[in-house]
C-alpha positions in Angstrom: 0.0 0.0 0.0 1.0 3.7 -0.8 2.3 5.5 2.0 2.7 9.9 2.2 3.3 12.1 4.5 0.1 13.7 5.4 -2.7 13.2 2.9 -5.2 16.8 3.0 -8.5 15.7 1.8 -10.4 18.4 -0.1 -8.7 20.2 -3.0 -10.6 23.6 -2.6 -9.0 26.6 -0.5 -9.0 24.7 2.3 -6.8 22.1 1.0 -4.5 24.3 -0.4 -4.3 26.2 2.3 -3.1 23.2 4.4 -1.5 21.9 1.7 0.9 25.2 1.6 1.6 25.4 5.1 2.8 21.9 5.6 5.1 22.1 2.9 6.5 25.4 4.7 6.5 22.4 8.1 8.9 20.7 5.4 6.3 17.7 5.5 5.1 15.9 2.1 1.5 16.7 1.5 -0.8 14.8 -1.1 -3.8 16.5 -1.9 -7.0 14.1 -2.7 -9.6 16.0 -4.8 -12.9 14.2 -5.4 -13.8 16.4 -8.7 -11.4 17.2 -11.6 -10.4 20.1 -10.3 -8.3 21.9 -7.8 -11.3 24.5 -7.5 -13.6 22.8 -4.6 -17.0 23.6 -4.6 -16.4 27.2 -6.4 -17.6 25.8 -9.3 -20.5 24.3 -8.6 -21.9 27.8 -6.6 -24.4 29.9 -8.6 -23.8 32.0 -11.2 -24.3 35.0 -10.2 -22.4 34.6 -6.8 -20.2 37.6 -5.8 -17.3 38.3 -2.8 -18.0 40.6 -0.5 -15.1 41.0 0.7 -12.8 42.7 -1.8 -9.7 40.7 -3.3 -7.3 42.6 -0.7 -8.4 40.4 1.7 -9.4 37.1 -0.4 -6.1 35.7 -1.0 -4.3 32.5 -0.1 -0.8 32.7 1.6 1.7 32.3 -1.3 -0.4 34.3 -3.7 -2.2 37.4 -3.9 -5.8 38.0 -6.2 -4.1 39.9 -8.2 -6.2 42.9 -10.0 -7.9 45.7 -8.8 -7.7 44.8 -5.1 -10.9 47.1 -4.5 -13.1 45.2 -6.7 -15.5 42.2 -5.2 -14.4 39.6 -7.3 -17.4 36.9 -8.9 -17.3 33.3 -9.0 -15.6 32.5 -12.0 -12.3 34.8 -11.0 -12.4 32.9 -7.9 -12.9 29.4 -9.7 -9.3 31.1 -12.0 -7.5 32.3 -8.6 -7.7 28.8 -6.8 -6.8 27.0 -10.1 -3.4 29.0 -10.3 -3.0 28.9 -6.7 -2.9 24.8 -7.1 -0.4 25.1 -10.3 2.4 27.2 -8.1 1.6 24.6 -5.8 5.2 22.5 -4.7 2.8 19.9 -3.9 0.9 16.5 -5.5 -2.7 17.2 -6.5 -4.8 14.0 -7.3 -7.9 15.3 -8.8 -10.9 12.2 -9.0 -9.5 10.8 -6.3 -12.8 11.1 -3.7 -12.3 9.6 -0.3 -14.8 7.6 0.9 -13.8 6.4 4.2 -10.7 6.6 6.9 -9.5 4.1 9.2 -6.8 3.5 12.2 -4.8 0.2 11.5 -1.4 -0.1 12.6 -1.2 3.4 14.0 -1.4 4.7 10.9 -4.4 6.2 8.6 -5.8 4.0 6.2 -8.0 5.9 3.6 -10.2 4.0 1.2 -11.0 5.6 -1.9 -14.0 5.8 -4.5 -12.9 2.9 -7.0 -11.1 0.7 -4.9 -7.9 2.7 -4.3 -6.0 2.5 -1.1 -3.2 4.4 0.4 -1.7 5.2 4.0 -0.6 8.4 5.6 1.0 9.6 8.8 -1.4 12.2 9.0 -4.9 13.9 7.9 -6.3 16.9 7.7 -9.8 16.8 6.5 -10.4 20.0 4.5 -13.7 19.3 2.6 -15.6 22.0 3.7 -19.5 21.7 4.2 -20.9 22.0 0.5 -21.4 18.4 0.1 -23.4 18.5 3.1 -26.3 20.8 2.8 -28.8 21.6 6.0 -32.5 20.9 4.8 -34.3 21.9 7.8 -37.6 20.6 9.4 -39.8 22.9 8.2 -43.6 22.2 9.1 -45.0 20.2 5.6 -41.9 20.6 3.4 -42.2 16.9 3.3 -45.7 16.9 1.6 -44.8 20.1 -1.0 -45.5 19.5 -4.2 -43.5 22.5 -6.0 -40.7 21.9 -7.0 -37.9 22.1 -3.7 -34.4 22.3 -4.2 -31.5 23.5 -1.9 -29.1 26.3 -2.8 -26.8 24.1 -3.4 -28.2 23.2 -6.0 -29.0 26.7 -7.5 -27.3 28.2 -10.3 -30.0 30.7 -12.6 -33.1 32.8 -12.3 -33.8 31.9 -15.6 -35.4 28.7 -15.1 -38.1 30.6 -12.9 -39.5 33.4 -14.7 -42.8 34.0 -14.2 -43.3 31.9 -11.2 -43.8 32.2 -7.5 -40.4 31.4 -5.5 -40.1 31.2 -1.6 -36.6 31.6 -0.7 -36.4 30.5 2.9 -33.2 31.6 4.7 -31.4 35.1 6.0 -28.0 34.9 5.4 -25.8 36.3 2.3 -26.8 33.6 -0.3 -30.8 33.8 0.8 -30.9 37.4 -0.1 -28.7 37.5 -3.2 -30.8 34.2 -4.9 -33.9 36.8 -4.0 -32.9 39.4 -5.0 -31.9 37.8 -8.5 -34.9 35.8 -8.9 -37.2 38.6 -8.0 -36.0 40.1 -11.4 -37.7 37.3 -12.9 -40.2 35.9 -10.7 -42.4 36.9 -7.9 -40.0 36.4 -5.0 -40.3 36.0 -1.2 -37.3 36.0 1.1 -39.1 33.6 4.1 -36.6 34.2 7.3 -37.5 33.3 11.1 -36.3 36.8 12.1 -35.8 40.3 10.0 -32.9 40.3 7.7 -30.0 41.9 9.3 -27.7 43.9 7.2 -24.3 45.3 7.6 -22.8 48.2 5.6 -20.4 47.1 3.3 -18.5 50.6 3.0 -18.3 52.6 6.0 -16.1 56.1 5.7 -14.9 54.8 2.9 -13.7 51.8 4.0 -14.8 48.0 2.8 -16.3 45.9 6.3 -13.2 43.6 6.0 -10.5 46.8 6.6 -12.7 47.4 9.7 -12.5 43.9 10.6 -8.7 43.2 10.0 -8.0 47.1 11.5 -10.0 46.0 15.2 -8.8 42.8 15.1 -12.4 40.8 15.4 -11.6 38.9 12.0 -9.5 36.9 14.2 -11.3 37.0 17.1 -11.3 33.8 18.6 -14.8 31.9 18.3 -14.3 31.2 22.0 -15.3 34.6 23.0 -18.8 34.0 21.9 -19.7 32.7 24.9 -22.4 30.5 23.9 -23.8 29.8 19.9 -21.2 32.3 17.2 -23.9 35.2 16.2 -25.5 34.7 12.8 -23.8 36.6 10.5 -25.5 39.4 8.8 -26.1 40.4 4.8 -23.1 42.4 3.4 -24.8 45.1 1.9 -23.7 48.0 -0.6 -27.5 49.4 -0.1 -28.5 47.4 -3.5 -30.1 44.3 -0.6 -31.8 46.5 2.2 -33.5 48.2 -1.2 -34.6 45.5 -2.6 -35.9 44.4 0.1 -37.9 47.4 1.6 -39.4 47.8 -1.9 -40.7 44.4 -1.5 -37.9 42.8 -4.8 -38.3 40.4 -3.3 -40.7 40.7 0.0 -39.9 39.8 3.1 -42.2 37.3 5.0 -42.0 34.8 8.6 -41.5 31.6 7.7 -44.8 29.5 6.7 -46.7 27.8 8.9 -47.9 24.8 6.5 -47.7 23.2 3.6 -50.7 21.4 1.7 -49.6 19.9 -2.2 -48.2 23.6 -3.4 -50.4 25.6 -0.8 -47.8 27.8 1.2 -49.7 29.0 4.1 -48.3 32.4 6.1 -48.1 33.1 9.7 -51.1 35.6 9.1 -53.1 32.7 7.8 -53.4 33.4 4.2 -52.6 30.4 1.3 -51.0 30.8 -1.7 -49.6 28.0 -4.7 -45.9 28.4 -4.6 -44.2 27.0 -7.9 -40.3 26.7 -6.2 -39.0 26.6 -2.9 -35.1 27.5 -2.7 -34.1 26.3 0.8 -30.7 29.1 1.1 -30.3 27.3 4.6 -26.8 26.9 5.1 -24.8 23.3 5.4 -22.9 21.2 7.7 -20.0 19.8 7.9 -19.4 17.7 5.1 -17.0 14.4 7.2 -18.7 11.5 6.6 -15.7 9.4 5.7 -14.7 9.9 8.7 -17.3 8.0 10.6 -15.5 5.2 11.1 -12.7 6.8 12.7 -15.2 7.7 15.9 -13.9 11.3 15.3 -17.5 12.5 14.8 -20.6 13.1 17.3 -23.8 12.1 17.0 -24.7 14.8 14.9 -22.1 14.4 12.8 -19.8 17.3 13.8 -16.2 16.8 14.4 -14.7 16.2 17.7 -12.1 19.1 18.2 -10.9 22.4 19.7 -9.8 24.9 17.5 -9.3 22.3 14.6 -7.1 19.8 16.4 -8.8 16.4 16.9 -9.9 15.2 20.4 -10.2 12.0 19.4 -6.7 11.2 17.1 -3.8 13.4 17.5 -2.5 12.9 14.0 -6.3 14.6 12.6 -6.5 17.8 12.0 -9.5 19.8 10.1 -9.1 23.6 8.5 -12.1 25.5 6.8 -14.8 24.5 9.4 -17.2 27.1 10.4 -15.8 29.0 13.1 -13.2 26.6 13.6 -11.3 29.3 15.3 -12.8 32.9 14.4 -15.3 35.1 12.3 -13.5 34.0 9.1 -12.5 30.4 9.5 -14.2 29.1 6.9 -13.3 32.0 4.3 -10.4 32.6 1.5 -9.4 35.5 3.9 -8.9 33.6 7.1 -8.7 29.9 6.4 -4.2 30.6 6.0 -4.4 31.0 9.7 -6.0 28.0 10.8 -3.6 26.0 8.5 -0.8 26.9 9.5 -1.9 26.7 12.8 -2.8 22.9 12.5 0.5 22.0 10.0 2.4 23.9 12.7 0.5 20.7 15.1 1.0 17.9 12.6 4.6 18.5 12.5 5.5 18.4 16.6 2.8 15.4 16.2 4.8 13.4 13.7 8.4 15.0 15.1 7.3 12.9 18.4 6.0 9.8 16.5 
């Protein structure tokens, strides 16, 4: 059987990010990428998606954006960034090489992967992010809906909704912006459990993220949220909060019921709803990992601050508040990397 270094699972920012910073630990890293690309998930995000933070503060360690570094770069610069980010790389990139489960045998890592292929590795960091794991909440007779339902995720046009009535259920960045777009085309409703919040996304001429990385909070460590992080709120330029308050889309409390394609509202009213776009966020996306016993029961990793509590050779970068605000972000995930290659290598120094 094969054995490396430290195999990084997850191509995307994540795993390039760790794969960077081991190599600057002096350690071996192979990168296992389950789609043909060294991109992750960037490519599979809708079209329309935008930053909002500006490419100043979206870059890897190793390489800048590059461009204008005021300007909120979209999807498909990203998708370009990553993919030269992985050729400058001094590192091995396997790309169709998905993992499908990891083991402990012999005090090393055994990781099985999708066609039969086997190798063994010192260490892990799992660095697959949470796309391939979206949240589809329990939401009082989604199960019955007739309409057709589909997860953000699995979003990437208004076009296929024009003229149609589309619930957008969800508060966050992605909840609006989908609303907002499909509202240009459809009759839209953003459906949230509380009002939207929105942050400015220029203040005295400054972007949010100068702010941030000026006061320090960026980095904040998620441990001073002493219970649940905060939700975070819609980066806005003014185009959201106006759409919006001008009702493109409306904003509505979540519905109460569900009969066939009968939406009805918390003020008891019933309406046919052709779509449903559930823009309601994702979870940890680990499952190989199951039979390591590194998850809970909900399928969450066991660790603090990215380190395993359950196999010191495990490590996991680009989790949700792994560590801070931006953990899981092309700003901040350099610093949780380094952090946990800086851990692998004492870890395999003392093996």
């Amino acid at each position: 059987m094969e054995q490396v270094d430290v195999a990084v699972i997850g191509g995307g920012q994540s795993g390039l990010a760790a794969a960077h910073a081991l190599r600057r630990q002096g350690l071996q890293p192979v990168v296992l990428e389950a789609s043909e690309q060294a991109a992750g998930s960037w490519p599979r995000y809708y079209d329309s998606l935008t930053l909002f933070s500006p490419a100043r503060y979206s870059s890897l360690p190793g390489l800048p954006f590059g461009g204008d570094p005021d300007r909120y770069p979209h999807r498909d610069e990203v998708i370009a960034y990553l993919l030269r980010c992985a050729d400058r790389l001094n590192a091995e990139i396997r790309t169709r090489a998905r993992v499908r489960e990891v083991r402990l045998e012999g005090g090393a890592f055994r990781l099985g992967l999708e066609g039969g292929g086997r190798l063994a590795a010192r260490a892990v960091i799992a660095a697959t992010g949470t796309f391939g794991c979206p949240h589809r909440p329990d939401l009082p007779g989604l199960e019955t809906y007739t309409g057709t339902l589909l997860h953000a995720a699995d979003h990437r046009t208004s076009e296929p909704f024009a003229g149609q009535r589309v619930v957008v259920v969800g508060a966050g960045n992605s909840a609006v912006q989908i609303a907002t777009e499909l509202a240009g085309r459809a009759r839209a409703t953003v459906a949230t459990r509380h009002p939207v919040r929105f942050a400015r996304q220029r203040t005295l001429g400054r972007d949010l993220h100068w702010w941030l990385a000026r006061t320090g909070l960026d980095a904040l460590p998620a441990g001073r949220f002493h219970s649940t992080p905060p939700t975070q709120p819609v980066i806005d330029n003014g185009r959201y909060r106006t759409a919006v308050t001008s009702g493109q889309p409306d904003r509505r409390p979540v519905f109460t019921g569900i009969d066939g394609a009968k939406v009805t509202w918390a003020d008891g009213t019933t309406e046919e709803v052709d779509a449903i776009v559930l823009a309601t966020g994702y979870r940890p996306d680990l499952g190989y990992l199951t039979p390591l016993g590194a998850l809970d029961s909900t399928g969450h990793p066991r660790h603090r601050e990215g380190m395993s509590l359950t196999h010191p050779g495990l490590a996991y970068v680009g989790l949700e508040w792994q560590r801070s605000l931006s953990s899981n972000s092309l700003r901040g995930v350099g610093r949780d990397a380094a952090r946990a290659a800086r851990h692998l290598a004492a870890h395999l120094a003392r093996a």
